[in-house]
Biopython code that builds the backbone (N, CA, C, O; Angstrom):
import numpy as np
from Bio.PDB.StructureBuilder import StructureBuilder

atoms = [
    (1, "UNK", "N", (104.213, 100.753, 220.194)),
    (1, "UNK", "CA", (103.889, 102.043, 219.606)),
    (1, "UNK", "C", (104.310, 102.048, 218.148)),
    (1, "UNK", "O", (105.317, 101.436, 217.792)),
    (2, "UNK", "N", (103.608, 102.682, 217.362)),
    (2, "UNK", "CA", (103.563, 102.521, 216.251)),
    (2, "UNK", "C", (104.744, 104.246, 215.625)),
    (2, "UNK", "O", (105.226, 104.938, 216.522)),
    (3, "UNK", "N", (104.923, 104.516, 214.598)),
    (3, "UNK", "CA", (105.686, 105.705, 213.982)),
    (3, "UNK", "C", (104.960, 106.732, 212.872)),
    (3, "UNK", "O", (104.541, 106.514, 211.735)),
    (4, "UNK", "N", (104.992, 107.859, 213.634)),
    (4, "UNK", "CA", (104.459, 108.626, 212.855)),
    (4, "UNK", "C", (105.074, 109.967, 211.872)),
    (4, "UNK", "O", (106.242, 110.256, 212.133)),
    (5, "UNK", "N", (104.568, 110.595, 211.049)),
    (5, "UNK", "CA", (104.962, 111.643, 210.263)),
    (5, "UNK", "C", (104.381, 112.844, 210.466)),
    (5, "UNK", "O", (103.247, 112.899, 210.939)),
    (6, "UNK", "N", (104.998, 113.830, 210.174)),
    (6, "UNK", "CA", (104.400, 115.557, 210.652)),
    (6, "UNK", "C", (105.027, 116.117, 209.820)),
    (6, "UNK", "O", (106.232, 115.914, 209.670)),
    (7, "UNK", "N", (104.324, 116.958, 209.088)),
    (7, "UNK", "CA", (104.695, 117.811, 208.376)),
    (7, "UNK", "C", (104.512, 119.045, 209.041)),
    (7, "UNK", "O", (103.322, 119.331, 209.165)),
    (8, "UNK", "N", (105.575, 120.148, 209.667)),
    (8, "UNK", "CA", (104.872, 121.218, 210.290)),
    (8, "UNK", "C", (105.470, 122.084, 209.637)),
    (8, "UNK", "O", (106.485, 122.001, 208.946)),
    (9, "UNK", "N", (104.562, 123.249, 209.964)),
    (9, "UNK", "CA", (104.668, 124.417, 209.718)),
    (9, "UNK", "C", (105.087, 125.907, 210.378)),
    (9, "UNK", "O", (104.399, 126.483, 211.221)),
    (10, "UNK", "N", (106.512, 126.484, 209.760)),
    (10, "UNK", "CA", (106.500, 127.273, 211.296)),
    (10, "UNK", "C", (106.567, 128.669, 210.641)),
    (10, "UNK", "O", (106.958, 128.620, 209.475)),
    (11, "UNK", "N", (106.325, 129.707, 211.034)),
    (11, "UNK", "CA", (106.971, 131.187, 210.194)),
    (11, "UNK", "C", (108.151, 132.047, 211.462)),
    (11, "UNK", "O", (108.060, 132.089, 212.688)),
    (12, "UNK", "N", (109.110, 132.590, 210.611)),
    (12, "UNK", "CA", (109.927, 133.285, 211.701)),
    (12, "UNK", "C", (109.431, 135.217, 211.455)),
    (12, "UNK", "O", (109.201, 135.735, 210.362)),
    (13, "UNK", "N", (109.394, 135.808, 212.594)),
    (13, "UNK", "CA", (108.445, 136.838, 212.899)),
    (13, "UNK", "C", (109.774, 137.450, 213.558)),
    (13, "UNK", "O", (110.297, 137.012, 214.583)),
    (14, "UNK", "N", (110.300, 138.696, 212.686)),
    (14, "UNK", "CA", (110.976, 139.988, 213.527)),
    (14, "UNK", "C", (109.979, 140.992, 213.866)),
    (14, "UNK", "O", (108.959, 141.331, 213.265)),
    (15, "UNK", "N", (110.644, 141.511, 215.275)),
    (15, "UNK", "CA", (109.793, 142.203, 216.154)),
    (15, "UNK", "C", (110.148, 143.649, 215.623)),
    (15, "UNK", "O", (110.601, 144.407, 216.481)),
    (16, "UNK", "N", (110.052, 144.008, 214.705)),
    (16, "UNK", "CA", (110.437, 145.512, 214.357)),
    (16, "UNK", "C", (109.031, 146.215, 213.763)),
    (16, "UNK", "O", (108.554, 147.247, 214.235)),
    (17, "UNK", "N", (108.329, 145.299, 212.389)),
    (17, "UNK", "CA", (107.039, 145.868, 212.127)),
    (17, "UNK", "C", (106.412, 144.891, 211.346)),
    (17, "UNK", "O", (107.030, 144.070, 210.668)),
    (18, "UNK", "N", (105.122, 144.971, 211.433)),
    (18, "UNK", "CA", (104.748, 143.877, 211.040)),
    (18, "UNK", "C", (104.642, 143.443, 209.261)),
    (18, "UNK", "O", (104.353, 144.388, 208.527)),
    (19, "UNK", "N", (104.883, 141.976, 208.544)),
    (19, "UNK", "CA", (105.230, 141.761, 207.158)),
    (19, "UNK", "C", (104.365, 141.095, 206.311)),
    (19, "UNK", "O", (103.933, 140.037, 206.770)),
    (20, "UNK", "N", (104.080, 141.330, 205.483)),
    (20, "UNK", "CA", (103.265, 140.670, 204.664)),
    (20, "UNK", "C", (103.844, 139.092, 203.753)),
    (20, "UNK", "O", (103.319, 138.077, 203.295)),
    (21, "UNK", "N", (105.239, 139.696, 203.869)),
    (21, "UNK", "CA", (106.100, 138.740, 203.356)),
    (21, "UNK", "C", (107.023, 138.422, 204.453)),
    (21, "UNK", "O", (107.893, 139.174, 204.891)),
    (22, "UNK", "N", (106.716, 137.094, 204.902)),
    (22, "UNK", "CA", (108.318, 136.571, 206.134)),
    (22, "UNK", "C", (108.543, 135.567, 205.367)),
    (22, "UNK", "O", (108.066, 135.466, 204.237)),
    (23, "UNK", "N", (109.496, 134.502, 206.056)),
    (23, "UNK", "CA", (110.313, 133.417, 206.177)),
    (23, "UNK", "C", (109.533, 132.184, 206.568)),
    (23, "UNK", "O", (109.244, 132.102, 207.761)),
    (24, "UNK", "N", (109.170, 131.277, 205.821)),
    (24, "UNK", "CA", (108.624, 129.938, 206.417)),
    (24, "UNK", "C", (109.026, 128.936, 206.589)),
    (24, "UNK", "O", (109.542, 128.482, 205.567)),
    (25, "UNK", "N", (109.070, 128.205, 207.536)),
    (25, "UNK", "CA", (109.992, 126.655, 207.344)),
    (25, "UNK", "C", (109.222, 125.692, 207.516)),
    (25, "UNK", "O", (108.296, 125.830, 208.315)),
    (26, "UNK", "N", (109.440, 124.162, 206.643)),
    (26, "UNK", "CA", (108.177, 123.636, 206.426)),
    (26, "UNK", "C", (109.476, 122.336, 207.136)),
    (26, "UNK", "O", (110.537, 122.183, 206.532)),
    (27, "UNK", "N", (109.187, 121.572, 208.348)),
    (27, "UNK", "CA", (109.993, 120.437, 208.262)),
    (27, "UNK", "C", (108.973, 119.207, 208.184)),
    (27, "UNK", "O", (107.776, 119.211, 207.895)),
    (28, "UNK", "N", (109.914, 118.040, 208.569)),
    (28, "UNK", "CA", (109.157, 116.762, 208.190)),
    (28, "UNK", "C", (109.820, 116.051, 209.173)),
    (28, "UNK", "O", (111.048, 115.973, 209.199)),
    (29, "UNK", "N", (108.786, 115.306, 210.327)),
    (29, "UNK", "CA", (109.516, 114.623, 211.741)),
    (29, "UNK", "C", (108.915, 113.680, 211.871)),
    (29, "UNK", "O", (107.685, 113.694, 211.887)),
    (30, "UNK", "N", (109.685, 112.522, 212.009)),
    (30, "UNK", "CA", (109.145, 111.455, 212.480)),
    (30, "UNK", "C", (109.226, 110.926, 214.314)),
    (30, "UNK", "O", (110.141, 111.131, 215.111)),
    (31, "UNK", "N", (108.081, 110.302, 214.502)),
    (31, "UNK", "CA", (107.725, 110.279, 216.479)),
    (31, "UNK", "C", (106.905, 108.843, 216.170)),
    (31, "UNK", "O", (106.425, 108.176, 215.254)),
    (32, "UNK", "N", (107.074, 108.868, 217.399)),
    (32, "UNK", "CA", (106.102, 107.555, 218.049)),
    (32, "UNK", "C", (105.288, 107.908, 218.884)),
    (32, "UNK", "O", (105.430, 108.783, 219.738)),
    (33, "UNK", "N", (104.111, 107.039, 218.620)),
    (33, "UNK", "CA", (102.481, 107.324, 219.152)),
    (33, "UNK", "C", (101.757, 105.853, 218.972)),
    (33, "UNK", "O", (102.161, 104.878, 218.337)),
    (34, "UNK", "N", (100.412, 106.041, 219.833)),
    (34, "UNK", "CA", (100.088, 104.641, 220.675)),
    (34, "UNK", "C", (98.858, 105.128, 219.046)),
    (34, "UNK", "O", (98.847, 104.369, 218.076)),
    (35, "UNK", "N", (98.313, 105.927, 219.057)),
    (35, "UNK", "CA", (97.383, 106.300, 217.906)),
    (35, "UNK", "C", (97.844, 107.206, 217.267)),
    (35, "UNK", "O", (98.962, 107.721, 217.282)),
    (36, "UNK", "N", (96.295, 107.549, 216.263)),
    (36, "UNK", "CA", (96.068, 108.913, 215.999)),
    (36, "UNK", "C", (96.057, 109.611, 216.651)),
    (36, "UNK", "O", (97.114, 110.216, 216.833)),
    (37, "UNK", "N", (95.130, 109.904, 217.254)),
    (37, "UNK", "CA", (95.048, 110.652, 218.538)),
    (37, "UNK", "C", (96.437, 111.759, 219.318)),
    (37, "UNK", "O", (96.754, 112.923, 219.564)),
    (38, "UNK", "N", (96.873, 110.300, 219.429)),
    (38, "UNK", "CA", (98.230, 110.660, 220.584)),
    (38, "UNK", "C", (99.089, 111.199, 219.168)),
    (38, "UNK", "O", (99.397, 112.380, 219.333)),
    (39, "UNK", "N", (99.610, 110.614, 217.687)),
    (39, "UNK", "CA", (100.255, 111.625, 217.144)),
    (39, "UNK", "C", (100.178, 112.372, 217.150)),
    (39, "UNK", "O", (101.246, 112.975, 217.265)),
    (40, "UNK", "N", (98.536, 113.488, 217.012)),
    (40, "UNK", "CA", (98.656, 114.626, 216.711)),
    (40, "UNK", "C", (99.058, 115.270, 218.248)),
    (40, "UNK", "O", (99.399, 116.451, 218.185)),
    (41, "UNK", "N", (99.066, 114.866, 219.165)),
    (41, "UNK", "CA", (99.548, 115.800, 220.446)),
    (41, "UNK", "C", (101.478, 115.651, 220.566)),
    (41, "UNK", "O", (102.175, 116.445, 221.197)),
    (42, "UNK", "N", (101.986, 114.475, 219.809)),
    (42, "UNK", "CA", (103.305, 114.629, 219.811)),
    (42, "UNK", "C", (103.736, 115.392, 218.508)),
    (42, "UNK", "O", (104.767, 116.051, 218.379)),
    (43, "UNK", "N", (102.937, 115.222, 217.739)),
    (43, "UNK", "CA", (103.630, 116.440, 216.324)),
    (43, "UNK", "C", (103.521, 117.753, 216.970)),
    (43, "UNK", "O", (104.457, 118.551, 216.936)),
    (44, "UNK", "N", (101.977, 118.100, 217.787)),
    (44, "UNK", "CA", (102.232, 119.721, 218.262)),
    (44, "UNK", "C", (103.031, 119.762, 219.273)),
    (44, "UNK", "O", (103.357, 120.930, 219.483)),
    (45, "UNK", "N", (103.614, 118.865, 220.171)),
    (45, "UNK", "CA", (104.681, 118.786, 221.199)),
    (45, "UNK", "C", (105.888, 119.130, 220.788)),
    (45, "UNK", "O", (106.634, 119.965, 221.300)),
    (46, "UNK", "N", (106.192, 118.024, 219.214)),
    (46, "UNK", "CA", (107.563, 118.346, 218.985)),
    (46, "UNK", "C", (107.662, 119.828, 218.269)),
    (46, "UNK", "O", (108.685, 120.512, 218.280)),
    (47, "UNK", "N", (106.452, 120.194, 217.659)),
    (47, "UNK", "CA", (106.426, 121.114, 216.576)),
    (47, "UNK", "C", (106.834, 122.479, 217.650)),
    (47, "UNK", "O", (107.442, 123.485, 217.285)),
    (48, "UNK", "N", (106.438, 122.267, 218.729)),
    (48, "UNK", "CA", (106.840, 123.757, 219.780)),
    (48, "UNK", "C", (108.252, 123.692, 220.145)),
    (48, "UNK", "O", (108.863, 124.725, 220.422)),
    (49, "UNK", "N", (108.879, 122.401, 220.165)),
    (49, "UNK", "CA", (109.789, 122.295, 220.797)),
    (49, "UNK", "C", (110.928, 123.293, 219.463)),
    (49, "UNK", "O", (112.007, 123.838, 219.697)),
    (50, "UNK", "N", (110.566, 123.260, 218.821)),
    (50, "UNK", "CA", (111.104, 124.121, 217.196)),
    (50, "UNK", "C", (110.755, 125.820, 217.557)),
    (50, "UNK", "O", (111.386, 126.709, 216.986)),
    (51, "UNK", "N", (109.969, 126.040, 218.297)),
    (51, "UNK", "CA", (110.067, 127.474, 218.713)),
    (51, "UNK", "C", (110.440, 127.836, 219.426)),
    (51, "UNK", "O", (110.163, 127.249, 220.473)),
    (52, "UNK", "N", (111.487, 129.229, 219.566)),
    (52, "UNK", "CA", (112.188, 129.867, 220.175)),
    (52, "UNK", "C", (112.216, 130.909, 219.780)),
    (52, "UNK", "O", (111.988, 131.145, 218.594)),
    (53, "UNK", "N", (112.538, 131.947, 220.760)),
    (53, "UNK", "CA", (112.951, 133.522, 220.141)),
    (53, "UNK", "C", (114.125, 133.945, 220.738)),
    (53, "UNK", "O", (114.490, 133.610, 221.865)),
    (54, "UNK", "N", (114.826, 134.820, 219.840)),
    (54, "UNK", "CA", (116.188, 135.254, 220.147)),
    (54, "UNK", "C", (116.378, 137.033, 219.847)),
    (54, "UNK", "O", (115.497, 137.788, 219.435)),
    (55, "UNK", "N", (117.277, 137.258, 220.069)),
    (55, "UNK", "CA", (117.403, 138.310, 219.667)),
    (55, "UNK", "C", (118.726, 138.380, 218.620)),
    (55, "UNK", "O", (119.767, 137.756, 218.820)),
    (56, "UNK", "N", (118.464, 139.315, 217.393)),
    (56, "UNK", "CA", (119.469, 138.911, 216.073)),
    (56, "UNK", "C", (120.488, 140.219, 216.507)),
    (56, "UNK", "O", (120.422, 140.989, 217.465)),
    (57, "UNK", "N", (121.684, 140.103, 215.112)),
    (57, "UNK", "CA", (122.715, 141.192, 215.230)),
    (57, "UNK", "C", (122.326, 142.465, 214.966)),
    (57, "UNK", "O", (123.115, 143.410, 214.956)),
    (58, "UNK", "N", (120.610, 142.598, 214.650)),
    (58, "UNK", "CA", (120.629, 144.281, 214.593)),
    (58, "UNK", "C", (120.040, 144.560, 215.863)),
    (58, "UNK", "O", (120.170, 145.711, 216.280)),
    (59, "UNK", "N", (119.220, 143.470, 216.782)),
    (59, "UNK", "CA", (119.132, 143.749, 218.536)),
    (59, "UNK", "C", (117.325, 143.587, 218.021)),
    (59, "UNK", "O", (116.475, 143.941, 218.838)),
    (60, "UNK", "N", (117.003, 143.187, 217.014)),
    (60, "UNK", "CA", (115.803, 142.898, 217.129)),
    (60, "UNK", "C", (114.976, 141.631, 217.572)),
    (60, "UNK", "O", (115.247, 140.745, 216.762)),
    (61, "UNK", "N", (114.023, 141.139, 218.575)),
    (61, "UNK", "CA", (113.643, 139.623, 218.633)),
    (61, "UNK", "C", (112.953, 139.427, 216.979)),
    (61, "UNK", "O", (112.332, 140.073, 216.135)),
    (62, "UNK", "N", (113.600, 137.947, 217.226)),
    (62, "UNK", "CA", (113.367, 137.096, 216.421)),
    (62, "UNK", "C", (112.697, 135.979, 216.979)),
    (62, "UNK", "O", (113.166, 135.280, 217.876)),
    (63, "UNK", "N", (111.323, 135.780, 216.306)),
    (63, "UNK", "CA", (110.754, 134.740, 217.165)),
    (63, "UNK", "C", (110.246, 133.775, 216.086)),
    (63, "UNK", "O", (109.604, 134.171, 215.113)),
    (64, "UNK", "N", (110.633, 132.211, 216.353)),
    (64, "UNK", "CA", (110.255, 131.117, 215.287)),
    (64, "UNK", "C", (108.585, 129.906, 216.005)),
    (64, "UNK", "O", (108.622, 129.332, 217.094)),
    (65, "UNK", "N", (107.755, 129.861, 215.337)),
    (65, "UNK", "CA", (106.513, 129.907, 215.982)),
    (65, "UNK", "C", (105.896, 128.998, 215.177)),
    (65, "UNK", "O", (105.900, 129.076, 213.949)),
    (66, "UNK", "N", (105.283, 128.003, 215.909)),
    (66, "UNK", "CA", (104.467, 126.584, 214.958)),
    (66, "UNK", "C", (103.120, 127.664, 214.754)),
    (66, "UNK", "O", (102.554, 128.496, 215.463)),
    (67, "UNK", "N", (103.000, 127.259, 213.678)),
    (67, "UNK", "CA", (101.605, 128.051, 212.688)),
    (67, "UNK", "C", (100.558, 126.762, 212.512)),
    (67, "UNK", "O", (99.392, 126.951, 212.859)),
    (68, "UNK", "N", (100.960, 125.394, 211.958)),
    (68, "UNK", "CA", (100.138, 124.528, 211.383)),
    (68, "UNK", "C", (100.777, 122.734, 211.726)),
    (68, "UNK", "O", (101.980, 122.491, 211.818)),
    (69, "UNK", "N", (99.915, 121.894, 211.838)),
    (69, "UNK", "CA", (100.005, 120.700, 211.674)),
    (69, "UNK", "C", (99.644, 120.440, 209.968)),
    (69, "UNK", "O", (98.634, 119.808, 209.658)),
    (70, "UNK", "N", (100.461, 120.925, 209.059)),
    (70, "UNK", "CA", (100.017, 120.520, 207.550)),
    (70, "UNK", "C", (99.622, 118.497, 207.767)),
    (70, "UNK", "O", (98.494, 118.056, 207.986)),
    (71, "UNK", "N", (100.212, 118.099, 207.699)),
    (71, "UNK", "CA", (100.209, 116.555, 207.328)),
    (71, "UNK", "C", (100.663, 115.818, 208.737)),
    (71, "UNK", "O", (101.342, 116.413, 209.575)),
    (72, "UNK", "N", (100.207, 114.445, 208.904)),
    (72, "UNK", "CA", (99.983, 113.819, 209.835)),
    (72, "UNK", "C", (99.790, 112.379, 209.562)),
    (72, "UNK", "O", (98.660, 111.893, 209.624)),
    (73, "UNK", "N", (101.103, 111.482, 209.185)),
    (73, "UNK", "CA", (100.715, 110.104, 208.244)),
    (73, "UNK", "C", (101.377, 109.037, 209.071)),
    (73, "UNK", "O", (102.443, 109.147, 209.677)),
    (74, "UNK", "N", (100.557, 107.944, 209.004)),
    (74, "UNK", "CA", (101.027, 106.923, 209.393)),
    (74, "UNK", "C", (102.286, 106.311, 208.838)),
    (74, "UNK", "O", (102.518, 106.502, 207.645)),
    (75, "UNK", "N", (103.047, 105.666, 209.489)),
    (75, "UNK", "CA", (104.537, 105.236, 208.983)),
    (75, "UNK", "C", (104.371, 103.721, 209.008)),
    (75, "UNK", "O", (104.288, 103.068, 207.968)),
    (76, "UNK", "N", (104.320, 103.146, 210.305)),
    (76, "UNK", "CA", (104.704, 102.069, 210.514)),
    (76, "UNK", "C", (105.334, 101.721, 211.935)),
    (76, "UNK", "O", (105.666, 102.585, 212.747)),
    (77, "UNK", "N", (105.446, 100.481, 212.117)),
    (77, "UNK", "CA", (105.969, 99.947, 213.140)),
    (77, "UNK", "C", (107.697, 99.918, 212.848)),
    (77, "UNK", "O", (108.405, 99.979, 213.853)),
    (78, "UNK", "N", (108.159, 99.855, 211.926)),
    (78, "UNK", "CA", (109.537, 100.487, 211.898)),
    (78, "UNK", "C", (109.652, 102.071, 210.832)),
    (78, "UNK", "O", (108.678, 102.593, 210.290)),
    (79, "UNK", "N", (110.855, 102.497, 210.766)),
    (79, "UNK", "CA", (111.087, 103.312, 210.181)),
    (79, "UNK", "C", (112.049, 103.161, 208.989)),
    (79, "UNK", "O", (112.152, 103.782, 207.931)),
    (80, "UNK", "N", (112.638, 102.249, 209.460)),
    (80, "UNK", "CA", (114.341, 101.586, 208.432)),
    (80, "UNK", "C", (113.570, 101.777, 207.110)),
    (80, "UNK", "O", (112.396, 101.422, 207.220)),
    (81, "UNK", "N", (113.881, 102.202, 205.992)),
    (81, "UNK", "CA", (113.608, 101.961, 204.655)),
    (81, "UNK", "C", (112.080, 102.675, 204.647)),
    (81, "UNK", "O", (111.533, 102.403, 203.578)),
    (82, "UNK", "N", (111.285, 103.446, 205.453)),
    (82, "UNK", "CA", (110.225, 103.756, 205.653)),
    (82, "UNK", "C", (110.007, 105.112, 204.195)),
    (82, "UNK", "O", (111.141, 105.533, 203.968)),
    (83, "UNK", "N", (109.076, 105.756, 203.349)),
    (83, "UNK", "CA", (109.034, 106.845, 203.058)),
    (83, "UNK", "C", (108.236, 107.373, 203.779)),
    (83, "UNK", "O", (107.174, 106.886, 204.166)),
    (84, "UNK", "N", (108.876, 108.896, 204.136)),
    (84, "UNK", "CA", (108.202, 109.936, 204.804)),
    (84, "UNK", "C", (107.649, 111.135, 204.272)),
    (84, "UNK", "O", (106.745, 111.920, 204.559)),
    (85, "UNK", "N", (108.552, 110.988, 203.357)),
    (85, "UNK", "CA", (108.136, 112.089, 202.379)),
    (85, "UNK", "C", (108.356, 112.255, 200.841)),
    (85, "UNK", "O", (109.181, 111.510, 200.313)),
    (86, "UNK", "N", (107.821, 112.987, 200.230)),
    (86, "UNK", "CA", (108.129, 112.756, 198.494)),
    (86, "UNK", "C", (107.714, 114.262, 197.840)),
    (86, "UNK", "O", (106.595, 114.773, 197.893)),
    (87, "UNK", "N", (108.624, 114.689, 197.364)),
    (87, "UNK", "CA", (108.019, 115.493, 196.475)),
    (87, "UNK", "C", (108.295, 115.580, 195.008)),
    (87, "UNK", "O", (109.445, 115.531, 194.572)),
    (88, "UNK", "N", (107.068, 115.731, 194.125)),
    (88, "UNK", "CA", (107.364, 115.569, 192.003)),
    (88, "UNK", "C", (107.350, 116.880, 192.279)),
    (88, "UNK", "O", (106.946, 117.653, 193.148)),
    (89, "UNK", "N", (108.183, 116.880, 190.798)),
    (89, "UNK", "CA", (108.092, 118.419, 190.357)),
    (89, "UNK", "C", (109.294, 118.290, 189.198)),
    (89, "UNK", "O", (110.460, 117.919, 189.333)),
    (90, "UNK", "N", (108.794, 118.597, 188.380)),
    (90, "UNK", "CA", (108.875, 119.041, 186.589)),
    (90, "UNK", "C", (110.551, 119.754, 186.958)),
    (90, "UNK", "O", (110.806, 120.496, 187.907)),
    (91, "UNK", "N", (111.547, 119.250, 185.872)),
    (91, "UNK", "CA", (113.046, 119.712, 185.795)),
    (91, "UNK", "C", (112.983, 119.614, 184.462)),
    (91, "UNK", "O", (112.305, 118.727, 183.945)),
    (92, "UNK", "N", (113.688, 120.520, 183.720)),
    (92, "UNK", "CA", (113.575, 120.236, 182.370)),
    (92, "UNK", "C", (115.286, 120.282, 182.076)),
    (92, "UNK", "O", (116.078, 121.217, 182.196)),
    (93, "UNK", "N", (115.497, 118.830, 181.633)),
    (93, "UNK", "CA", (117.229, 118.625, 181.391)),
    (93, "UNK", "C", (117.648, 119.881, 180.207)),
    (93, "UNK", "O", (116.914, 120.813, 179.879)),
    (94, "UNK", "N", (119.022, 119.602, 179.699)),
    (94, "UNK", "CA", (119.721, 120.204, 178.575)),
    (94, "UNK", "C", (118.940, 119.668, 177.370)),
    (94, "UNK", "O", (118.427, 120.430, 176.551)),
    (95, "UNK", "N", (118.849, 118.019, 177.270)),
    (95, "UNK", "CA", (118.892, 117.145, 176.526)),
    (95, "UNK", "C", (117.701, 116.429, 177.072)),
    (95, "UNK", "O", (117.311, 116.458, 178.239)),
    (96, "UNK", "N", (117.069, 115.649, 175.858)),
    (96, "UNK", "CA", (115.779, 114.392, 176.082)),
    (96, "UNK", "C", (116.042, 113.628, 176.468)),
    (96, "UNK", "O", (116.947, 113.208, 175.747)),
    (97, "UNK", "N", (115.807, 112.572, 177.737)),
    (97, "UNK", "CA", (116.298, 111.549, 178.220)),
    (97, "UNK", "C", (115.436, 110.544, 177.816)),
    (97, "UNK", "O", (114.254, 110.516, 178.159)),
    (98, "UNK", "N", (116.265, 109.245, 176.697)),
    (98, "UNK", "CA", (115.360, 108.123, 176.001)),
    (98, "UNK", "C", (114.576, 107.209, 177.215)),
    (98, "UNK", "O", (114.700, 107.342, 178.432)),
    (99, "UNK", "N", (114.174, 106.750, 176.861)),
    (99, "UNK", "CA", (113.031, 106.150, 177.879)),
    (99, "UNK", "C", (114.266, 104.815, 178.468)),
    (99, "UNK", "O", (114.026, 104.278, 179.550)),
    (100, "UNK", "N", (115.454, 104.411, 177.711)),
    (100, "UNK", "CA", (115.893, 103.545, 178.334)),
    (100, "UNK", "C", (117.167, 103.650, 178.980)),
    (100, "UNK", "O", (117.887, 102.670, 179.171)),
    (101, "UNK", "N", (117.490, 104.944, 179.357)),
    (101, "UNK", "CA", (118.574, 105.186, 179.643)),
    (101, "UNK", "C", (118.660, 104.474, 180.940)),
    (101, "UNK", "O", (117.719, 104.165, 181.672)),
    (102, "UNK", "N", (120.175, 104.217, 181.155)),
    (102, "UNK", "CA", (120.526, 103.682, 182.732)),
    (102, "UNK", "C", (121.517, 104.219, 183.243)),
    (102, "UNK", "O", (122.700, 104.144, 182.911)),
    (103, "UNK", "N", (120.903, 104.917, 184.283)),
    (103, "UNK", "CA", (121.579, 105.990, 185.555)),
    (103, "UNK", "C", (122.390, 104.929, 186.379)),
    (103, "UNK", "O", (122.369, 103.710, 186.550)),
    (104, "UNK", "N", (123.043, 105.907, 186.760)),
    (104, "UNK", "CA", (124.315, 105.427, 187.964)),
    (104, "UNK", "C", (124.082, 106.284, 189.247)),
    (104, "UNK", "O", (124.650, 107.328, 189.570)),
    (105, "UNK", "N", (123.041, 105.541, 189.944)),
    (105, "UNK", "CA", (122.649, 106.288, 191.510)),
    (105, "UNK", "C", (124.114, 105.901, 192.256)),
    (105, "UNK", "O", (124.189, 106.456, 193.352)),
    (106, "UNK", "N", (124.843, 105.395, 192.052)),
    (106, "UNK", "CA", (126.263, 104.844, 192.958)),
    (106, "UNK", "C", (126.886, 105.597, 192.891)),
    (106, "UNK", "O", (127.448, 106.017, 193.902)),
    (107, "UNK", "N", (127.129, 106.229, 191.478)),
    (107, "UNK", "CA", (128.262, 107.246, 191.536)),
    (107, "UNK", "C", (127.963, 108.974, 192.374)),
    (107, "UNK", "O", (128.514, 110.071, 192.290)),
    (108, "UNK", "N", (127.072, 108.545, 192.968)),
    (108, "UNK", "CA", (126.284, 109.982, 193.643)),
    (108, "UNK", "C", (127.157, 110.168, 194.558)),
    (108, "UNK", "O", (127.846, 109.332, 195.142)),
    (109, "UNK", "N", (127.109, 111.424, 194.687)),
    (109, "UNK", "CA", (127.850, 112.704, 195.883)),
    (109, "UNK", "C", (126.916, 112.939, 196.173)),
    (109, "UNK", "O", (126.182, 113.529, 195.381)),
    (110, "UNK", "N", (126.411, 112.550, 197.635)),
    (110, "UNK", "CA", (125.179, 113.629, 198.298)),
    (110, "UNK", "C", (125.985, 114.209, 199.523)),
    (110, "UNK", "O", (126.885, 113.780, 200.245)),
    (111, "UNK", "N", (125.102, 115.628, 199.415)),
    (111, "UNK", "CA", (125.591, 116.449, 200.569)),
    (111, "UNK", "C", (124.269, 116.177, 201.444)),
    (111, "UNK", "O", (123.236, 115.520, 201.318)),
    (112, "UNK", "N", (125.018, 117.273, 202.668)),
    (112, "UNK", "CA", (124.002, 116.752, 204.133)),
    (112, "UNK", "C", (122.908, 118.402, 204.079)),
    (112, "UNK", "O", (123.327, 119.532, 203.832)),
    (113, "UNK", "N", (121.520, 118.003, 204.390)),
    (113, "UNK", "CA", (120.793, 119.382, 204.403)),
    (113, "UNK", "C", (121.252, 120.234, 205.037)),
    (113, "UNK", "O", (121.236, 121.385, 204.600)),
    (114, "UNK", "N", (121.892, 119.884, 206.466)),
    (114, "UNK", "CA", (121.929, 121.033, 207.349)),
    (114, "UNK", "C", (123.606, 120.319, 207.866)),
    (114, "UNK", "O", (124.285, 120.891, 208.719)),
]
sb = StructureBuilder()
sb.init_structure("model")
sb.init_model(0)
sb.init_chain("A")
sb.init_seg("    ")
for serial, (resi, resn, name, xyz) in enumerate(atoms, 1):
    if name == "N":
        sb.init_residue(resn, " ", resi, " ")
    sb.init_atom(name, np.array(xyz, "f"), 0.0, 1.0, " ", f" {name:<3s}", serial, name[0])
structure = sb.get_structure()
């Protein structure tokens, strides 16, 4: 079986009245699948397994709900060192960075998403 990518899409929905503006969560999961085919039935498999409803501290349900299969990409037969995902987007420093500067990715502090 080969490894696949999902980009899904979910919105969270309080049961009080209905919004024009909610909450969206966009994740990114990687699965294994024999095809195409069969990915897209394990991205919407796993993508439900992400919905649930609860009830919050003001006593209202809260319900989190797959909306979309956005993206659906082939990975590979491994994952180790695999990209799954990427996103550009424009930061504008203090200062101009010369075309030859050399960064220190080692000295990085990364924190954990969740």
């Amino acid at each position: 079986m080969n490894f696949y990518s999902a980009r899904l899409l979910l919105v969270i929905l309080i049961d009080d009245r209905p919004r024009r503006t909610n909450t969206w969560d966009e994740i990114i999961v990687t699965f294994r699948a024999r095809d195409f085919a069969h990915a897209f039935a394990r991205a919407l498999e796993v993508g439900r397994s992400h919905e649930t409803e609860y009830e919050n501290l003001r006593r209202q349900r809260v319900r989190w709900a797959l909306v979309e299969v956005l993206t659906l990409d082939f990975v590979g037969r491994r994952v180790d060192g695999a990209e799954v995902a990427s996103r550009m987007f424009d930061r504008r420093s203090k200062e101009a960075i010369p075309f030859d500067t050399q960064f220190r990715p080692e000295e990085s502090t990364p924190s954990q998403s969740f």
